[in-house]
KEKE-3310 file (N, C-alpha, C; in steps of 0.2 Angstrom, whole numbers, plus 5000, padded with zeros to 4 digits):
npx = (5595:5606:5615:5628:5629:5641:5656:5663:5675:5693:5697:5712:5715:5720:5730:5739:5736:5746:5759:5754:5758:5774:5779:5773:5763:5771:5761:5751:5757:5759:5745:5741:5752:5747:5732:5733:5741:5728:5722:5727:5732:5720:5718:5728:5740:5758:5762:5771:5767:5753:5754:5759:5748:5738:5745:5746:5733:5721:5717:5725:5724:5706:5707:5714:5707:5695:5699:5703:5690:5687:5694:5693:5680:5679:5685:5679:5666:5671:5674:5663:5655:5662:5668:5682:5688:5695:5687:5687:5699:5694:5681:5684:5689:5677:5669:5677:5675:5662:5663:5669:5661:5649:5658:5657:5643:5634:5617:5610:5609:5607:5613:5628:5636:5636:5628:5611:5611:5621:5627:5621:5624:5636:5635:5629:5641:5648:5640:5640:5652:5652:5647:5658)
npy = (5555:5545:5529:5523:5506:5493:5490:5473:5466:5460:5448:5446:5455:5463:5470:5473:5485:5500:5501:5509:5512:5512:5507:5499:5503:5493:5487:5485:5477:5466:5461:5459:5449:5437:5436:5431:5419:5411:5411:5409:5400:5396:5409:5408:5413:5418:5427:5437:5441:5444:5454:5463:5466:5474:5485:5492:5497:5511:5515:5505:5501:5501:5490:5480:5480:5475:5461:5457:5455:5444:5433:5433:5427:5415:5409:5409:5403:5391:5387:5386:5379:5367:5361:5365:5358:5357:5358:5348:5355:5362:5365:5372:5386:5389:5393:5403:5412:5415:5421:5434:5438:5444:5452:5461:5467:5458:5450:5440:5422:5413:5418:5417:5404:5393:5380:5385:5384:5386:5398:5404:5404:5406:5422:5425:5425:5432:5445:5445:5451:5464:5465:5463)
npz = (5280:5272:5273:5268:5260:5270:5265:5258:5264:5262:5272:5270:5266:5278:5291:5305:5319:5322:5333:5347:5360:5369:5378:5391:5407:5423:5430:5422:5414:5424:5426:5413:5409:5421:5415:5404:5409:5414:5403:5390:5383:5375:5367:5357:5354:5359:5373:5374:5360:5363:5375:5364:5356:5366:5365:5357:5357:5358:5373:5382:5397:5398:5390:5397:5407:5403:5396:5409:5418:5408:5411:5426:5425:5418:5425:5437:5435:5431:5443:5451:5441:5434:5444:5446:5434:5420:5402:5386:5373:5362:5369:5377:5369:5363:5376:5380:5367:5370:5379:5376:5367:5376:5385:5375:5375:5373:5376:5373:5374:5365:5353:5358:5354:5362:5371:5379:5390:5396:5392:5400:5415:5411:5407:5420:5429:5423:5423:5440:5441:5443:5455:5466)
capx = (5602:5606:5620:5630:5630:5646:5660:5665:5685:5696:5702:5720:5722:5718:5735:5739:5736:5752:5760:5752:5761:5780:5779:5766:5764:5772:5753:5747:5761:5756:5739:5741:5753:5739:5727:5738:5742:5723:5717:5734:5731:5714:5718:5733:5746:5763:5763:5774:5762:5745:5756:5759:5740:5737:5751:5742:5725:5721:5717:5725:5721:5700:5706:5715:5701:5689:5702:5704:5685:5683:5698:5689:5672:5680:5689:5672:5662:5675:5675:5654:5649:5664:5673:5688:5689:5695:5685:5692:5703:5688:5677:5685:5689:5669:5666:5681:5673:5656:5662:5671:5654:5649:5659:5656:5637:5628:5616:5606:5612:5607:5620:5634:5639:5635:5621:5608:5611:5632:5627:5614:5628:5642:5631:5630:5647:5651:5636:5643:5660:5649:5645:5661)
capy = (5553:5539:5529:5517:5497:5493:5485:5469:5466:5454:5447:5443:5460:5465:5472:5474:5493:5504:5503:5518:5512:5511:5502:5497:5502:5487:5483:5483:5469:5460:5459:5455:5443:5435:5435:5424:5411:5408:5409:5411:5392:5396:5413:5403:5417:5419:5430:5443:5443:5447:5461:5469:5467:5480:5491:5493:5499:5517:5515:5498:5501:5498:5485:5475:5476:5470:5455:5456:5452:5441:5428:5432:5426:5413:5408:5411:5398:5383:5385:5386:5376:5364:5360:5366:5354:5359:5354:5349:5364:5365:5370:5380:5391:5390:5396:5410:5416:5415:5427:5439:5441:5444:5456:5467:5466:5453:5446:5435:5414:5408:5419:5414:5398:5387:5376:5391:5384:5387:5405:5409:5404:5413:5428:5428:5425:5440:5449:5447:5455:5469:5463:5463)
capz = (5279:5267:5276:5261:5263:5270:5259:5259:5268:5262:5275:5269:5266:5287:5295:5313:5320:5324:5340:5349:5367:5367:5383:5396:5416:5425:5436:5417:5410:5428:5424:5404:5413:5425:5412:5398:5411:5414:5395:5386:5379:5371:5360:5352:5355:5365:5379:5369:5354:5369:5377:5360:5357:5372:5366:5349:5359:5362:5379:5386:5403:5397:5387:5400:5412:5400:5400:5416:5420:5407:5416:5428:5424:5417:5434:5441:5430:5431:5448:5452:5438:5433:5449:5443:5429:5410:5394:5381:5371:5358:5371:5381:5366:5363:5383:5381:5364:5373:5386:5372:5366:5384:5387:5371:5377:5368:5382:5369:5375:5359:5351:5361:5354:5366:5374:5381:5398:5396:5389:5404:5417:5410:5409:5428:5430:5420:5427:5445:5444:5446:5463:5470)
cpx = (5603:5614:5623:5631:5636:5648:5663:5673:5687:5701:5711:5720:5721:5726:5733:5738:5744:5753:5759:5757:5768:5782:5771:5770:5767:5766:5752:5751:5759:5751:5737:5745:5748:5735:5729:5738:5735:5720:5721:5731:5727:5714:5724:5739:5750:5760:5766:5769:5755:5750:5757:5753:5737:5741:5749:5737:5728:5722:5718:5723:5715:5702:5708:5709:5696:5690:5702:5697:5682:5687:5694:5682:5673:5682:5682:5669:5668:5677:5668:5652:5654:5671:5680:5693:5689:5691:5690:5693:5697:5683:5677:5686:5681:5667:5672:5679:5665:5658:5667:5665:5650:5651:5660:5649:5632:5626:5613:5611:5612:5613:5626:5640:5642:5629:5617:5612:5617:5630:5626:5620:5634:5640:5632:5637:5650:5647:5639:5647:5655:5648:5649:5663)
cpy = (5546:5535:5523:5511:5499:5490:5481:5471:5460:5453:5446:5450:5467:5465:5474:5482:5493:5502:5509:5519:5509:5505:5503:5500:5494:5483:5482:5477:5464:5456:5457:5447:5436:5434:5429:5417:5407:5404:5407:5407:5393:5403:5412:5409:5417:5425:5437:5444:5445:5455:5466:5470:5473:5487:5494:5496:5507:5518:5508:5498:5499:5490:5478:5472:5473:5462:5451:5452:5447:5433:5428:5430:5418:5405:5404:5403:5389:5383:5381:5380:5369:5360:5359:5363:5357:5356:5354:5356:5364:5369:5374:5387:5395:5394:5404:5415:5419:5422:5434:5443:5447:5452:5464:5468:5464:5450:5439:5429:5412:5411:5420:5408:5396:5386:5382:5390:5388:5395:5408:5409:5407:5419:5429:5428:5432:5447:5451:5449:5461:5470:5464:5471)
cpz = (5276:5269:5273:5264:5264:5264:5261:5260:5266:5269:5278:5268:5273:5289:5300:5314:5321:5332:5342:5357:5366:5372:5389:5403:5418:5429:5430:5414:5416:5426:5418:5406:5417:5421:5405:5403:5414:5406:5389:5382:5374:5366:5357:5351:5361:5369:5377:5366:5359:5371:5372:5360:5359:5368:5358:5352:5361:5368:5382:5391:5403:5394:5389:5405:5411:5402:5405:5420:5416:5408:5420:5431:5422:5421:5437:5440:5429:5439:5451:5449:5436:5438:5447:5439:5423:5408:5393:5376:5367:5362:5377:5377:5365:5370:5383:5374:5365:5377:5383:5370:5371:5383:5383:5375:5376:5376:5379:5369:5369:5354:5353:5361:5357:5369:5378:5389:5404:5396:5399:5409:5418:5410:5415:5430:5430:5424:5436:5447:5446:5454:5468:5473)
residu = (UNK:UNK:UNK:UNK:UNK:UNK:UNK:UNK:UNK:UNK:UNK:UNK:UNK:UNK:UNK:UNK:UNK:UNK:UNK:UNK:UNK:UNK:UNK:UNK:UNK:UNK:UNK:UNK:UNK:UNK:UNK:UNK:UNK:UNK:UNK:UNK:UNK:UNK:UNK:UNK:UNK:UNK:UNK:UNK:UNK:UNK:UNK:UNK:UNK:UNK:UNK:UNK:UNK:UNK:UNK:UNK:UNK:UNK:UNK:UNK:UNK:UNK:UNK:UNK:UNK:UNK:UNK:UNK:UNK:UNK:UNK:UNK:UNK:UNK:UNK:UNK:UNK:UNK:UNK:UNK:UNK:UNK:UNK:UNK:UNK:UNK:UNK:UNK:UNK:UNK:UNK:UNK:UNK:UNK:UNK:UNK:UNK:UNK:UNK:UNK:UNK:UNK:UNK:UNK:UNK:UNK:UNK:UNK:UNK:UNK:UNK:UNK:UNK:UNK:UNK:UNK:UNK:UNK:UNK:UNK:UNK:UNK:UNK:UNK:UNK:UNK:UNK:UNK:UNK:UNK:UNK:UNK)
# end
């Protein structure tokens, strides 16, 4: 079966999906809620434009828990490793794209963009929601 190269995207001409969800459960605007005033800062959107987000996805519910574990994990690691001290915004968006990664399933540190050591810790952070 002969499976064709992809075809280059321009970026600029990428639109948003359809709203599939008219409205959200109120536990799931909490927790979009909850989730924004952790990381809100670091993916450069309001609060309204994150809830639509969700409200665009098939399944919000998978999408917020993804969220949900990677504030989470987030929490985790600036608690354990950074005595609950910020970086500067540059590299907190680096440790919040690290743990996006993460939380598709990329285990490889080195492709995490950041320091291995950053990666290997945030790995376990993430790795341990499981634990609870």
């Amino acid at each position: 079966m002969n499976i064709p190269d992809p075809e280059p995207v321009d970026p600029k001409k990428l639109r948003p999906g359809p709203i599939r969800n008219e409205s959200l459960p109120p536990k799931l605007l909490q927790q979009i809620e909850a989730v924004h005033k952790v990381i809100g800062s670091y993916v450069s959107t309001s609060l309204e434009q994150f809830e639509i987000s969700f409200m665009r996805d098939a399944s919000p519910e998978v999408e917020v828990a993804i969220w949900c574990s990677i504030a989470a994990a987030w929490i985790t690691y600036h608690e354990k490793y950074l005595g609950d001290e910020l970086l500067p915004d540059e590299d907190e968006k680096k440790l919040l794209a690290a743990l996006l990664f993460i939380s598709t399933g990329v285990e490889d540190v080195e492709a995490l963009g950041v320091p291995e050591d950053v990666g290997r810790k945030l790995l376990a952070c993430y790795d341990a929601l499981g634990d609870d």
